[in-house]
C-alpha positions as CSV (number, residue, x, y, z in Angstrom):
1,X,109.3,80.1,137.1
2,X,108.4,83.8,137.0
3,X,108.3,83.8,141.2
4,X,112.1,82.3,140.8
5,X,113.2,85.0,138.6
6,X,111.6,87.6,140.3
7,X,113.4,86.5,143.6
8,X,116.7,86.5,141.5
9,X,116.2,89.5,141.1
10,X,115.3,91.0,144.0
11,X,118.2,89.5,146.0
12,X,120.3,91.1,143.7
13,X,118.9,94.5,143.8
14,X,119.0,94.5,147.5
15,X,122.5,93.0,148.1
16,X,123.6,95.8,146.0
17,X,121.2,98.5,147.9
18,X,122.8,97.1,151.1
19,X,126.1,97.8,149.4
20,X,125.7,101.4,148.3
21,X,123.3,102.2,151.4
22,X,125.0,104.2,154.4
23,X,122.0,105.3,156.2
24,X,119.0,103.4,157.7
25,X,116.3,105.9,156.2
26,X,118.1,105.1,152.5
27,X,117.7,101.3,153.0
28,X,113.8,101.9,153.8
29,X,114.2,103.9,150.8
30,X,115.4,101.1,148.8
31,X,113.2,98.6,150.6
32,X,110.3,100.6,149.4
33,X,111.7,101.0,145.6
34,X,112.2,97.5,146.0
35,X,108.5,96.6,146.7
36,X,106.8,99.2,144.6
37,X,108.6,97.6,141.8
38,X,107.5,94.3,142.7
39,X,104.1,95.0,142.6
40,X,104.5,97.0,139.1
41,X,105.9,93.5,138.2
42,X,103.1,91.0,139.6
43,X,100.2,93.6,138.4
């Protein structure tokens, strides 16, 4: 259940990143932000 919600999640986050993002280097910035909150989240 938590793995579900967490993928919610982080689909949303990213198709809004993808969204807002104009550059490559800001959507490995996002990418990154993405994971490192991830593993805040599974810790």
């Amino acid at each position: 259940m938590v793995r579900k919600a967490l993928l919610v999640v982080v689909l949303i986050v990213l198709s809004f990143s993808l969204i807002g993002c104009q550059t490559i280097q800001g959507l490995g910035e996002d990418i990154k932000w993405i994971g490192e909150k991830g593993a805040e989240i599974l810790d």
